[in-house]
N, C-alpha and C positions, 0 to 999 in steps of 0.2 A: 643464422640464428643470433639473437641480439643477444651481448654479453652482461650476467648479472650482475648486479650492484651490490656492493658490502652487504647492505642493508636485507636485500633480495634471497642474499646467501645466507646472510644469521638468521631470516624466517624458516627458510628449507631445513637449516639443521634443528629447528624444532619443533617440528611436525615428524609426526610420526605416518610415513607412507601409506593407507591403506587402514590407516586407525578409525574407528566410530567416535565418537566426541562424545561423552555426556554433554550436555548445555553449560554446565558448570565450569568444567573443564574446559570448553570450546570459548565461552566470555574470559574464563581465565589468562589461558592464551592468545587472543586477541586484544586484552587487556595490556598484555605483557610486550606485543610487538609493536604496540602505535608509537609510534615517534613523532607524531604531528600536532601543531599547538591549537585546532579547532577542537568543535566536538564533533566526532566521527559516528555516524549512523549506521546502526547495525538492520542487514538486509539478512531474508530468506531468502529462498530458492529453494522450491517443493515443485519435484520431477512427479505427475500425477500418469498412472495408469489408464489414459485414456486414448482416443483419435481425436485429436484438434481440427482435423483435418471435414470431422463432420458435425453439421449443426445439429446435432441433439446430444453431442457431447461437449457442446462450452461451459466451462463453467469461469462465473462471474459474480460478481457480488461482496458486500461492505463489512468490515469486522471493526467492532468498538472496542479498542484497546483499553484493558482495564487502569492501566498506567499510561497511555497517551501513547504519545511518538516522540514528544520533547520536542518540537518542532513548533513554531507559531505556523500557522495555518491561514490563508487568507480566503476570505469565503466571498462570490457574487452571488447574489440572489435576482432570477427575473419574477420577479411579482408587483403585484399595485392593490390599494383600498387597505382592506384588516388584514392582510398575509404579508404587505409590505411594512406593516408599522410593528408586526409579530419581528419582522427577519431584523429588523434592523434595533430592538429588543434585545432579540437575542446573543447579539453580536456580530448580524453582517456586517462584512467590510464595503462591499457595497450592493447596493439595491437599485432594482431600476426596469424598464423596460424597452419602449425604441429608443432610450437616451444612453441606457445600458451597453442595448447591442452594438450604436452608434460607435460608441467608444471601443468594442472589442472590433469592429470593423476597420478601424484606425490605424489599429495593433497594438492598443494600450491595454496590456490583458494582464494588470496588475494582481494576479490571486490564482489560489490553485486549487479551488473549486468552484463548480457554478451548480447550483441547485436553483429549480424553476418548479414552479408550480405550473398542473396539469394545462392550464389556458393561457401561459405563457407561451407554451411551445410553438404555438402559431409566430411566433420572432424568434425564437431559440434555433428554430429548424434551418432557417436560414444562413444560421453560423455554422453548420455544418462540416464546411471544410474549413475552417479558422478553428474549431473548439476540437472535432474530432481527432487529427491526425496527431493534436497537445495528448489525449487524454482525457478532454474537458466537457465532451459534450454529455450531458445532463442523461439519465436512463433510470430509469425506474427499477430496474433488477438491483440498484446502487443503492436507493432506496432515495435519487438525486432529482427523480420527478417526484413531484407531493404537493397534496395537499398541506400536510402537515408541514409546511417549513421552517416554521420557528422550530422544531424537533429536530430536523434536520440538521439547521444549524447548528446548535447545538452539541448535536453529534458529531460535527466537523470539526466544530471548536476546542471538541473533547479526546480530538486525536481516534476518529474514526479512519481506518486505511482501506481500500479498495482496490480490487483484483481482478484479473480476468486473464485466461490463461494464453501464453503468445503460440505461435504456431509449432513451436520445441512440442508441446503438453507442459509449459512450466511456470508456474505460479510466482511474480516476485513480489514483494513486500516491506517495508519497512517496519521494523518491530517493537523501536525506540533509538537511544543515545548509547555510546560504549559509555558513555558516565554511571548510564542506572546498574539498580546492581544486579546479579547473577537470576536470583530473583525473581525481580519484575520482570524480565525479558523473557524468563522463563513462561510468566505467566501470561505474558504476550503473546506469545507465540503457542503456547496452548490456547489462547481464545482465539488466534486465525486457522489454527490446525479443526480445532472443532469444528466454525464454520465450516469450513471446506471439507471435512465429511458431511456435514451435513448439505451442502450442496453438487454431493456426488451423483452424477448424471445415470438414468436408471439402466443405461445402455452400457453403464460402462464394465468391463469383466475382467477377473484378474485383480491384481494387486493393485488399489489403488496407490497409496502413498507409498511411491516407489523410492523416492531419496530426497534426502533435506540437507543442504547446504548453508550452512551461518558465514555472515563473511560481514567484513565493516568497509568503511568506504576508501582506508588505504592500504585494506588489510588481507589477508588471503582467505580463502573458500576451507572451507572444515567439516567435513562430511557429521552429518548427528547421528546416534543411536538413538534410535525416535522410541526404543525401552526408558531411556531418561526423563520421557515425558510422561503427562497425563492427560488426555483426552479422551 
């Protein structure tokens, strides 16, 4: 068993073993333990009452952070004609189609979304295993195939985060920056809780939101009392 670091050991003695965390308290604390001079991203992890294990229980889909992620965001778009001159209006980073794919073919895959419009996908499908295995490949439950892409965009640029649950049953997330405050992350994370009842699968029985963990990126896991929230 590897042996803990100073640092390792004055987190342990401030946690309380077995505690729920209001969200207040939990930013508090993870507030209190960062010692690192970046800005540190605070993640969920919401343990969902379902079987991952069967397709009519995935759940998937896009939540619009009312306060962002604090992240810049880099967006591709495959579209051409009036959807391509909308995306790149909007703030794509880049646009494009077989010159697009071209480049993600390459492994020039500068951006961390790709949203395609519905007759794109006849070149999108193709990256398949380049875009899929990132994360990236484009899906409409995302809300990442459309018509609408200048919207899209938009929403991307606005600190939109996206989810789908891994084979655990567990939802991860990023919810904003340990800079915002108690707050905003609050309210964050009640507009991706919401979603995600509302995209409670109709199979599924039992307790959904079974456990919600807050944690930052060099920081430790904190169980929430999902009473401190409102959804």
């Amino acid at each position: 068993m590897a042996k803990l670091t100073k640092r390792q050991k004055a987190i342990n003695e401030k946690i309380e073993e077995g505690k729920l965390y209001s969200i207040e308290d939990a930013v508090a604390l993870l507030k209190d333990v960062s010692s690192v001079k970046f800005g540190e991203t605070v993640d969920v992890a919401v343990n969902l009452g379902i079987d991952a294990k069967k397709s009519d229980q995935v759940v998937r889909g896009a939540t619009t952070l009312p306060h962002g992620t604090g992240s810049e965001v880099r967006v591709a778009v495959f579209a051409q004609g009036a959807n391509a001159e909308k995306a790149t209006a909007a703030g794509a980073d880049l646009v494009g189609m077989d010159d697009l794919a071209e480049q993600v073919k390459a492994g020039k895959l500068d951006f961390d979304v790709v949203i395609a419009e519905p007759a794109a996908m006849r070149v999108v499908g193709q990256l398949g295993t380049i875009l899929g295995p990132r994360g990236l490949m484009p899906n409409p439950k995302t809300g990442t195939v459309t018509p609408d892409v200048e919207t899209a965009v938009k929403n991307a640029k606005a600190g939109q985060v996206r989810y789908r649950i891994d084979k655990n049953g567990i939802i991860h997330g990023a919810i904003g920056k340990l800079t915002f405050d108690a707050s905003a992350l609050k309210e964050n994370l009640e507009a991706l809780i919401g979603d995600l009842q509302k995209a409670k699968p109709s199979a599924a029985k039992g307790v959904y939101l079974k456990k919600m963990v807050l944690s930052s990126t060099m920081g430790p896991g904190l169980a929430l009392d999902q009473s401190s929230l409102e959804f």
